[in-house]
N, C-alpha and C positions, 0 to 999 in steps of 0.2 A: 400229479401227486404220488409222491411213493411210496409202495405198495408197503402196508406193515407186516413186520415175521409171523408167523403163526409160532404161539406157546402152548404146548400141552402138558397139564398136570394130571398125572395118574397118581390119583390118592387112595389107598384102601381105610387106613384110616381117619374116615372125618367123620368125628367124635373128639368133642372135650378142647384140649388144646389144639389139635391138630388141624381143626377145623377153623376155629379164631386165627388162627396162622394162617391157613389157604384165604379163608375171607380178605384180610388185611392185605395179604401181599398180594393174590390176586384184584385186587379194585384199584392200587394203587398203582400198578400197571399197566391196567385199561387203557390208559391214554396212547403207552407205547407199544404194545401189541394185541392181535388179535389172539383171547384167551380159548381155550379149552380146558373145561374139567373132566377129568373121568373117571367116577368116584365108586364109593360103595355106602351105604346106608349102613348107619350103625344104631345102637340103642340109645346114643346119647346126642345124636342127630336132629339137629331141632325142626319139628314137625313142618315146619315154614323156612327152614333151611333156603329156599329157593330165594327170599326176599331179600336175603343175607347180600347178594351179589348184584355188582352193574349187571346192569340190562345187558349190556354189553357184551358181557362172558357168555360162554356155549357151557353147558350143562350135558355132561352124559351121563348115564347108570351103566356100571358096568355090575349084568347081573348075577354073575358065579364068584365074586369078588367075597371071601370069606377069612376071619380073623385067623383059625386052627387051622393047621396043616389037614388036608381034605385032597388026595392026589386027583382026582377025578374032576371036581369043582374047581382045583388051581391049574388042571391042564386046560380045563374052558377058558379058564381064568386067560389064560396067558394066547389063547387063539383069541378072545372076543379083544383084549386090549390091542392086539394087531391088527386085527381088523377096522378097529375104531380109528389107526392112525393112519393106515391105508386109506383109508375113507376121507381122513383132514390132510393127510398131508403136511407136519409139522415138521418149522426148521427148529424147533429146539423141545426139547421131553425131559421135563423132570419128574423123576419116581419118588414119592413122598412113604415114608413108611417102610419095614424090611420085607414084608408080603409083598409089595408093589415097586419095589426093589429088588428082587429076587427074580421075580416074573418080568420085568421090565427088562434088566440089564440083559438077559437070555433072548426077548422079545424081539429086540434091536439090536445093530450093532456098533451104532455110536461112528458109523463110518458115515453112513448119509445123512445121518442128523444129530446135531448135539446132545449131547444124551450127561443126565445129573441127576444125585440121588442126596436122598437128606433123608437119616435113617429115623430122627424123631426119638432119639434111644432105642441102641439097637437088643435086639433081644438077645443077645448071648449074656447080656449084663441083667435081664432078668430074673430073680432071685425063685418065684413064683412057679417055674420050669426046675425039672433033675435035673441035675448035673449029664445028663447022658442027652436029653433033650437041647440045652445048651451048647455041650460040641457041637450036638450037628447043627446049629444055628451057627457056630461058628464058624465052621466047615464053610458054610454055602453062602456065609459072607465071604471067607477067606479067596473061592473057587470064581466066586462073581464078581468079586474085587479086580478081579484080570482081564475082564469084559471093558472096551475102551469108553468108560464114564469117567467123570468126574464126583466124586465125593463131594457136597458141602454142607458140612455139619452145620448144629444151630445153636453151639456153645465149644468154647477152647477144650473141656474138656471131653466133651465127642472127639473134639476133630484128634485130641489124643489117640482116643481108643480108633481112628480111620488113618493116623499115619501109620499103624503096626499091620494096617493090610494092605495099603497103597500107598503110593506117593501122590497119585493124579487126587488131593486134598487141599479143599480150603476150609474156614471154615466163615458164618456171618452170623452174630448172632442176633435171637428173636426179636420183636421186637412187638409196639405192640400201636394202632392209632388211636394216638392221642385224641386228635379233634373229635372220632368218633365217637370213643370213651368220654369223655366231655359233656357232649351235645347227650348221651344218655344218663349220664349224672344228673345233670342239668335238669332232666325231664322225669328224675324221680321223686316224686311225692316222698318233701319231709319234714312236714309240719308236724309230725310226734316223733322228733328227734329223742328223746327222753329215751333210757335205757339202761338196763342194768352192764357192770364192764364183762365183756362180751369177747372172746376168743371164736374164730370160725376157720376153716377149710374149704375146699370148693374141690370136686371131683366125683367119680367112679367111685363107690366103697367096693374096695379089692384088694389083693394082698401090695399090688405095688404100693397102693399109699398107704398103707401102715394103719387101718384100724386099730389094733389092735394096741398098739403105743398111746393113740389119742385118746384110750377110753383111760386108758393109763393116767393120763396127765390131767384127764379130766377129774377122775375119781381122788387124785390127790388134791382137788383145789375145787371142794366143795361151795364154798362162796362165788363160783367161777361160770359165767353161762359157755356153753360150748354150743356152736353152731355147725352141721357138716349139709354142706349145701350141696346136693347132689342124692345119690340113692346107689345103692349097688347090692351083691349077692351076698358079702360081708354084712349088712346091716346091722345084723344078732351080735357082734361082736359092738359096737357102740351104745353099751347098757347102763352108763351111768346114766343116774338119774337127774343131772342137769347138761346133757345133752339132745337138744333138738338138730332129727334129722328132717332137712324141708322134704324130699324127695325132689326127682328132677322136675327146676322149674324153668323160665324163660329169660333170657336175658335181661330180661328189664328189671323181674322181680330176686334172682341173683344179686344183683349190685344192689338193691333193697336191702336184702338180707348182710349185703357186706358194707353198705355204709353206715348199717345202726350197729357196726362191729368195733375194737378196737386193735385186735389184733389179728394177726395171718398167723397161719401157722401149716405145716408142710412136715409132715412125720414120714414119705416116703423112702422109699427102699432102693429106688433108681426113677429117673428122670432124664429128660433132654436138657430141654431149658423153658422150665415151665410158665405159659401165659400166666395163669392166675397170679402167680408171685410180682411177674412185673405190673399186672393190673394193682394187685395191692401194694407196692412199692408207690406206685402213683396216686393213690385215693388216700396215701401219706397213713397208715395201719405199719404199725410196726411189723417185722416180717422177722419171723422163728424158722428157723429152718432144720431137717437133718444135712447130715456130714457127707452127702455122694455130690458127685457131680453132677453139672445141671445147676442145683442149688449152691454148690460154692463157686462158682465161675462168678456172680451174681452178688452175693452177700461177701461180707466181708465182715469175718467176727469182730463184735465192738464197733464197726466203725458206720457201717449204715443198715445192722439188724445184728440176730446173733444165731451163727452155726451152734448145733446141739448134737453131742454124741450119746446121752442119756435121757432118761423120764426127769432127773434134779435139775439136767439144765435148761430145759422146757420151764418146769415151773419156775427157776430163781428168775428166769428171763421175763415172762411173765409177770410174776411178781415189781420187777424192776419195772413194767410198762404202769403197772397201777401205781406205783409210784409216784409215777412224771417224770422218771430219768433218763428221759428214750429221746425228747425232744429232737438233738442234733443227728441222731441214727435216722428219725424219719425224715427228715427235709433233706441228707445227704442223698437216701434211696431216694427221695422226689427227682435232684436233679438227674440222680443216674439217669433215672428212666426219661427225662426230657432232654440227655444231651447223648444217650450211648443205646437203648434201648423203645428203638419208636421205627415206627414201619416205612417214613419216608426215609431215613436211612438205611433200614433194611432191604428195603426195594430197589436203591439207588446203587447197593451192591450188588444185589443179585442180577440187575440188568447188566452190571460191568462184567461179571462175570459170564455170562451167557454171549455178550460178544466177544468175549475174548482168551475164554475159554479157561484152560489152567493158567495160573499167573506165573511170574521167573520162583516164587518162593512161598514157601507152605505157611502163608500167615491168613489171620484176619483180614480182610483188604476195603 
């Protein structure tokens, strides 16, 4: 019988999407290699996180793994993740995250073992950081960019912003399982489907999603219930008085909260290529978007949701969903996401790419 590769995923972000992503792509894998995770607990880390995964996968903590620049705790950082791989011995290491990218491409050197990074949206494009803060994030993508990995983003539009630091670029974008998604639908209690028309979100309340706009949109469209599924440090800024925040809850009751919805909506500032929008692309919610990448790689104005550069085009868009004019926008998003956006093709690329390294030419593959 021969012997399967070992894969190690060094995630410091799992939280939120980041984490639905490692789950998905990691179990759909299982069969072809032997996995390793080697993670960091976040706040939005689900308490049973463990059950999320095949039996199968190996489970590490790595415990000086921290979001802020911290030099003392990212130099642990960067000896305990070498010593974790010393210990497994992996023919192939992807570093998920720019924290675990950073420390990773430095860790390794991509000579004895394959070495790939997927930055998840990198933070030089984070708005929430100075501008002084951001060089140097650019800096130490730009300086680490040189370290022999391969980049593969998880939308065309990343993989933009990774061919102006490298060429060793592909990109594959999210994706999300279906079947899974499904079989939890399936098993949500909804027999009081009844409901007033219902606008929601799902995430962190932080400056990257844009509070501040949504309370916005909210407070123009007072007949309007607004749903933010999630909890964050921002909360106080979501004060209209027909918005309900759930606080963070569980996956189950999440998709609860978004199937008695009617519309998606995504006020963000920067993104990769966000789960939540392809999950509501699929549970067929019309899907509102802002104007960054990530979210237009995705939507396509008019044609299967609608990109927004303003608070008026939130509501006219809106507005056009209460209507019933939206019909052919959501069944278009449905098939997106069941013919271009689903994790057994995402998974079926990222295995091509890991044995075969960079391809002859910088595309999607």
């Amino acid at each position: 019988m021969e012997k399967r590769q070992k894969l190690l995923y060094v995630v410091e972000a799992m939280g939120g999407g980041v984490f639905t992503y490692i789950v998905d792509l990691a179990n759909e894998l299982a069969d072809s290699y032997d996995i390793y995770i080697a993670y960091a607990i976040r706040q939005q880390t689900p308490h049973d996180y463990k059950t999320y995964f095949d039996k199968r996968i190996h489970l590490i903590e790595v415990r000086n793994f921290g979001r802020s620049i911290n030099p003392i705790k990212d130099v642990k950082a960067f000896f305990e993740i070498r010593k974790i791989a010393d210990k497994i011995k992996p023919d192939i290491i992807h570093m998920h995250s720019s924290k675990a990218g950073a420390l990773g491409r430095w860790a390794f050197n991509g000579r004895k073992v394959r070495l790939f990074y997927t930055p998840h949206g990198y933070s030089f494009l984070m708005q929430n950081h100075s501008s002084i803060k951001r060089a140097l994030y650019k800096m130490v993508e730009s300086i680490s960019a040189k370290r022999r990995c391969t980049t593969i983003s998880c939308s065309e539009g990343e993989h933009q912003e990774s061919l102006k630091l490298t060429k060793n670029a592909v990109y594959v974008n999210n994706g999300i399982n279906i079947k899974v998604l499904q079989d939890l639908i399936d098993s949500v209690d909804k027999k009081n489907d009844q409901h007033p028309f219902t606008v929601f979100t799902l995430g962190r309340i932080c400056h990257q999603k844009n509070p501040q706009l949504f309370n916005k949109v909210a407070e123009l469209m007072s007949d309007v219930k607004f749903v933010w599924i999630g909890d964050g440090e921002l909360r106080s800024f979501l004060n209209s008085k027909n918005i309900e925040i759930t606080g963070w809850v569980d996956r189950k009751e999440a998709l609860k909260y978004a199937l008695m919805a009617d519309v998606f909506i995504l006020t963000s500032l920067w993104e990769g290529l966000p789960m939540s929008l392809l999950e509501a692309m699929y549970m067929k919610k019309l899907c509102i978007v802002s104007n960054i990448i990530g979210n237009r790689d995705v939507i396509q104005n008019g044609q299967n949701g609608y990109i927004c550069n303003s608070v008026d085009e939130y509501v006219s868009a809106i507005r056009a969903a209460q209507a019933g004019q939206v019909d052919q926008l959501i069944e278009k998003a449905y098939f997106d996401v069941q013919n271009k956006y689903n994790t057994a093709v995402m998974a079926k690329k990222y295995s091509s790419i890991y044995q075969k390294g960079i391809p002859d030419v910088d595309e999607a593959i």
